[in-house]
C-alpha positions in Angstrom: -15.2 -19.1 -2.0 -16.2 -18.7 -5.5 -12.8 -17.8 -6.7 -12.7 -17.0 -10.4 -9.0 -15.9 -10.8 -6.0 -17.2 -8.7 -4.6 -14.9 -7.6 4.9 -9.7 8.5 8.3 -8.8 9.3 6.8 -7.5 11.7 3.1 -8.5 12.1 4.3 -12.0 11.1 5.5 -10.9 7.9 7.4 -13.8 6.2 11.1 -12.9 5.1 12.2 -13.9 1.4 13.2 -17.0 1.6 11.8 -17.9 5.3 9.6 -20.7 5.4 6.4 -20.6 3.7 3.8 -19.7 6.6 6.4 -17.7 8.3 0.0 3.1 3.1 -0.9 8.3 4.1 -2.7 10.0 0.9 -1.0 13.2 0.4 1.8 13.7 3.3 0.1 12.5 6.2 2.6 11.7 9.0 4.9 9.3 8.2 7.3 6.5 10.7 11.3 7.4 9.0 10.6 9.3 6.5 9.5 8.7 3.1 7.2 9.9 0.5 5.1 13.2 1.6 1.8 11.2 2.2 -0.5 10.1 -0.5 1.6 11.3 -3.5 3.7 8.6 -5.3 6.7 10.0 -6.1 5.6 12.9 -3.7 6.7 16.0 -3.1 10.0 16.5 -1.6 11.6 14.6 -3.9 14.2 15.6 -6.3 12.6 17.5 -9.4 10.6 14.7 -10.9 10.5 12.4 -8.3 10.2 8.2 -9.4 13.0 5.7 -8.8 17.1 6.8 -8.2 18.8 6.1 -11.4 19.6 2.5 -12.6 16.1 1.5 -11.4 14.0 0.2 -14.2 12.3 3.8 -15.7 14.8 5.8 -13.5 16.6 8.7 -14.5 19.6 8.6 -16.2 18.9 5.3 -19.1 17.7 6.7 -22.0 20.3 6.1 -24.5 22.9 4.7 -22.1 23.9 1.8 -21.3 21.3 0.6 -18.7 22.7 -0.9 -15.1 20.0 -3.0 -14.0 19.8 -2.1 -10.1 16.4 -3.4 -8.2 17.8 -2.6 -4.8 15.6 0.5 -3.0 18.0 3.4 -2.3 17.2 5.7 1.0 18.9 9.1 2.1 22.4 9.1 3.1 23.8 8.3 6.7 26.7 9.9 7.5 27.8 10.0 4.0 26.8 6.6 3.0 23.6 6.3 1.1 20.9 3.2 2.6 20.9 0.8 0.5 18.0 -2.6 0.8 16.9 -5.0 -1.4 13.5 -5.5 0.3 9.9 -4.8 0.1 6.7 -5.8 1.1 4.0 -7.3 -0.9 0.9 -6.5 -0.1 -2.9 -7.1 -1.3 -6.9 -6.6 -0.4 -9.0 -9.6 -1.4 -12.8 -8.5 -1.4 -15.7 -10.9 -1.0 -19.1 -11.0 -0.4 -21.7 -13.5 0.8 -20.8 -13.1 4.3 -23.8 -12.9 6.6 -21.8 -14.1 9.6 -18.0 -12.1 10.2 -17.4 -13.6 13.6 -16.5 -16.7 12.2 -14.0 -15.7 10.1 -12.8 -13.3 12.6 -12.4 -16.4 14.8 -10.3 -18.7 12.5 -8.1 -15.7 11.7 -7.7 -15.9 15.2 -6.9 -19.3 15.4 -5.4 -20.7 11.9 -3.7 -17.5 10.5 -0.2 -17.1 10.8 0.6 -14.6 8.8 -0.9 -10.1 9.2 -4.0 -9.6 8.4 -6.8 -7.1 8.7 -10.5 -8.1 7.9 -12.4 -5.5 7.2 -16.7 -5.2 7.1 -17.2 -3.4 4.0 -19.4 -0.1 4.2 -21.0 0.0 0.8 -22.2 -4.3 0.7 -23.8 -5.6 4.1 -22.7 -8.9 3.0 -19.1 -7.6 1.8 -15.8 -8.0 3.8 -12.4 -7.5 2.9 -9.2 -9.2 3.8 -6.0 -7.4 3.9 -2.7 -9.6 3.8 1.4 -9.2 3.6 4.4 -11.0 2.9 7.6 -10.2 2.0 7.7 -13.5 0.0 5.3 -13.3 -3.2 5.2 -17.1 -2.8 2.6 -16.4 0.1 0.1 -15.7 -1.6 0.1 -18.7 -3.8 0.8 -21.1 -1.4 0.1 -20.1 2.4 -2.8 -17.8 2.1 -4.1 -19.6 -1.1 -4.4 -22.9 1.6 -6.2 -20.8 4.2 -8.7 -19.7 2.4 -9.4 -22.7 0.9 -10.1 -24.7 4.0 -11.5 -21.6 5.6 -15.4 -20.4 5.9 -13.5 -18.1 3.2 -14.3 -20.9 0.8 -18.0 -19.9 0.6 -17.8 -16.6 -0.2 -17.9 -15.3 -3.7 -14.6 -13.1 -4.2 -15.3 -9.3 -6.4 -12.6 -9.6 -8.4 -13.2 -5.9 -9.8 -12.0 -4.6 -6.1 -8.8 -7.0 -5.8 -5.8 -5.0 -5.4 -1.6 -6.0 -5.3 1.3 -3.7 -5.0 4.7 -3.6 -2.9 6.8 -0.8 -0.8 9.1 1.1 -3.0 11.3 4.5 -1.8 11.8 7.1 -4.1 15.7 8.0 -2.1 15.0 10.2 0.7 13.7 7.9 3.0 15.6 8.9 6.3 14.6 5.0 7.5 14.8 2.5 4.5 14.3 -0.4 6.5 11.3 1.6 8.7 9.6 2.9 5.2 9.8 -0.6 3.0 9.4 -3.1 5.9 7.9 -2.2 9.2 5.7 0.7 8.8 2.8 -1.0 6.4 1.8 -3.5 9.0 2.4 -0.9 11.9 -0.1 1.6 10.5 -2.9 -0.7 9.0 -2.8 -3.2 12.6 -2.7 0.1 14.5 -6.0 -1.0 16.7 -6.6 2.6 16.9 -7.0 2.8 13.0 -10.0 1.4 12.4 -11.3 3.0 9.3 -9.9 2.6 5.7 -10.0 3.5 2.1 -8.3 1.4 -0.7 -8.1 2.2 -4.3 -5.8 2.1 -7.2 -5.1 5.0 -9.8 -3.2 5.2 -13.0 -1.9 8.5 -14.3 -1.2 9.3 -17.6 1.7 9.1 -19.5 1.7 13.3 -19.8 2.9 13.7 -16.8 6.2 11.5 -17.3 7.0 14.3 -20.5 7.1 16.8 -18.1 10.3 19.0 -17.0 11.5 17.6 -13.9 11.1 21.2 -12.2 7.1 21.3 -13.1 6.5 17.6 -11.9 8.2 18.9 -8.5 6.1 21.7 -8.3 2.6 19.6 -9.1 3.9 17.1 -6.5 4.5 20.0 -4.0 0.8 20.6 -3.9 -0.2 17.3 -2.8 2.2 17.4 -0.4 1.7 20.8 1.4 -2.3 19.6 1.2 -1.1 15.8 2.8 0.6 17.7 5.7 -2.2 19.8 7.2 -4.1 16.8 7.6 -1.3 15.1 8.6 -0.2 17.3 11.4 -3.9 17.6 12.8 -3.5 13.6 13.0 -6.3 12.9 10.6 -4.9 9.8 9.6 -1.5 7.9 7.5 -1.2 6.2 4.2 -0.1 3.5 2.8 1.7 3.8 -0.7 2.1 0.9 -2.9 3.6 0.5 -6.9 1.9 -1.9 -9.2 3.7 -2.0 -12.0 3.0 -5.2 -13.6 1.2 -6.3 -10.8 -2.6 -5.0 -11.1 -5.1 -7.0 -13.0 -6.0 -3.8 -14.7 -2.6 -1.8 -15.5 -2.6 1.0 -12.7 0.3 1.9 -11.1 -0.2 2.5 -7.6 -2.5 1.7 -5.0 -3.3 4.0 -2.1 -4.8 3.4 1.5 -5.8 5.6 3.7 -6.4 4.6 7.2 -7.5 7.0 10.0 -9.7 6.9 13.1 -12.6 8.5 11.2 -14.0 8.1 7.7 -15.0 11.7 7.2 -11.3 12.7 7.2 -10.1 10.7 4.7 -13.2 11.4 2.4 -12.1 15.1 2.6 -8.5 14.7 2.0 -9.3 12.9 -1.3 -12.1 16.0 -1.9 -9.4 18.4 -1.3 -7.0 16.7 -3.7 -9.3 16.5 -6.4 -9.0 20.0 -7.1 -5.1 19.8 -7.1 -3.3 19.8 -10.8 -1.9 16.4 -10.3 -5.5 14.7 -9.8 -7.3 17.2 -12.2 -5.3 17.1 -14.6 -2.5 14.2 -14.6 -4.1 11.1 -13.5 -6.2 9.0 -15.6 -8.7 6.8 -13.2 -8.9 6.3 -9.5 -11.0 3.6 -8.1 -13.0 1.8 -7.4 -12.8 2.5 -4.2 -12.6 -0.1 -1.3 -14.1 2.0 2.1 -14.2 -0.5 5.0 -13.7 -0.9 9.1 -11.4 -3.3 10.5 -13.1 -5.9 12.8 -10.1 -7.8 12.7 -6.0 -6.9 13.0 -3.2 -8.6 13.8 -1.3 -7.4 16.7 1.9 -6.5 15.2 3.5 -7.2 19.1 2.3 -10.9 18.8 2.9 -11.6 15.5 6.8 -10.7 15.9 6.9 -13.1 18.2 5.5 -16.4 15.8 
C-alpha cells in the first residue's frame, strides 16, 4: 500500500479504553430516533438546529461565560434528559491497484477483528474501498494501521483525495442516545441487505450559521419532508457523521447513503439539489465515493469477539 499520509460496539466496535484490537441523506428511516435523514442538524430540530448549549459552537456562549460540555445530550425520559459521552469514529480508506478482491475479502475474514465493510468501487475497476469503526481513535493508528500493513492492503496505492473521517454526534432529540451514537452505524452499513453505497463530504458556508434560528428551521424542514418520502418507501438509510477538525480538507460533515439499489440514492441527492439548503447554503459536496459492499462484518458475530 502506497500510503502517502498516515492517517464495533456492536460489530466489534472497540470501547474507549478497551483493549486495542477490541449514516440516511435527508430523513430516511432511522433506528431511535435522531436527525431527519441526510440533513445535519436536520429538520425537527429546535429552530436552528447544531449542538444543545455548552457544546463547543452551541447556543447560548457568545459573550458568556462558556461551560465546556462534550457529553451528547438526547431527548428526555420521563423528565430526565439522556445524557452519553460516547461516539463513534468512523472512516473510508479508498485504494486502487486491486485486480484481485477475494483475497482481501479473505484476510478480512480471517485477521480482522474489528467492522468492516469492503467495498468494489463503481467508477475504478481496480478501486476498492474499506470502511472501518472504533469507538477508540487510537484504532486507527495502531490496530488498523498494523493490518493493513501486513495485509495484501500493503500493495495497493491509497487515493488520498477520497479518504474520509468523522464521528456520531446528536443534535438533542434523539429518542435512543445510545441506539443513534453507538449501535446504529455498524447496524445499517453491515446490513447484508444494504449492499449499495454513496460516501461524500460537504462543507456549507458560513451564511447559513447568520441566519435567524426560525429560517434555518424552515430550510432544514425541506430536506427533511424530502428525506421521509424516500424513507417511508424504504429506499434506503444514512449515515451522518461531523468532521470538525477531522477532514484533511476542512468540511464538516460526511454523509453515506446506503440502500439496496444505487438509482435510489442517486435520486434522493437529485431531488435535494434543488432544495434551498444545497442550492444555496452549502459550499462543496464531494467527491463522491459510489461503491458495493463485497465484504461486511456480521454485526451478530462481531458482538460476540
Amino acid at each position: 500500500m502506497t500510503d502517502k499520509k498516515e492517517g464495533g460496539h456492536p460489530a466489534g466496535i472497540p470501547k474507549t479504553g478497551a483493549k486495542p484490537g477490541g449514516g440516511h441523506p435527508a430523513g430516511i428511516p432511522k433506528t431511535g430516533g435522531g436527525h431527519p435523514a441526510g440533513i445535519p442538524g436536520g429538520p425537527g430540530a429546535k429552530p436552528g438546529g447544531g449542538h444543545p448549549a455548552g457544546i463547543p459552537g452551541g447556543p447560548g456562549s457568545a459573550g458568556q461565560n462558556i461551560s465546556v460540555d462534550l457529553s451528547e445530550k438526547g431527548a428526555p425520559i420521563d423528565g430526565k434528559r439522556q445524557v452519553l459521552d460516547r461516539r463513534i469514529f468512523v472512516q473510508l480508506l479508498v485504494f486502487d491497484n486491486s485486480p484481485n478482491t477475494s483475497v482481501l475479502v479473505n484476510e478480512l475474514k480471517e485477521d480482522a477483528n474489528f467492522g468492516s465493510v469492503l467495498y468494489r468501487d463503481i467508477n475504478n475497476p481496480n478501486g476498492i474501498g474499506l470502511l472501518t469503526m472504533s469507538e477508540d481513535p487510537d484504532f486507527f493508528v495502531n490496530d488498523l494501521r498494523r493490518f493493513l500493513k501486513k495485509a495484501s492492503f500493503q500493495n495497493l496505492t491509497q487515493r488520498h483525495e477520497y479518504t474520509m473521517l468523522g464521528r456520531t454526534y446528536a443534535i438533542g432529540h434523539e429518542q435512543n442516545l445510545k441506539d443513534w451514537l453507538i449501535d446504529r452505524t455498524p447496524r445499517v452499513t453491515m446490513d447484508p441487505e444494504m449492499k449499495w453505497a454513496v460516501w461524500y463530504p460537504l462543507r456549507r458556508k458560513g451564511s447559513f450559521a447568520m441566519l435567524p434560528p426560525r429560517e434555518q428551521g424552515e430550510i432544514l424542514m425541506e430536506h427533511g419532508m424530502i428525506g421521509r418520502a424516500f424513507g417511508s418507501e424504504g429506499l434506503g438509510r444514512d449515515i451522518r457523521l461531523i468532521s470538525n477538525g477531522l477532514d484533511q480538507n476542512d468540511n464538516d460533515f460526511v454523509i453515506g447513503l446506503i440502500g439496496k439499489e444505487l438509482f435510489p440514492l442517486s435520486a434522493l441527492v437529485q431531488r435535494m439539489r434543488s432544495t434551498k439548503q444545497t442550492s444555496t447554503y452549502i459550499e462543496e459536496m464531494g467527491p463522491f465515493f459510489v461503491g458495493r459492499a463485497i465484504w461486511q462484518s456480521s454485526v451478530e458475530e462481531d458482538k460476540k469477539d
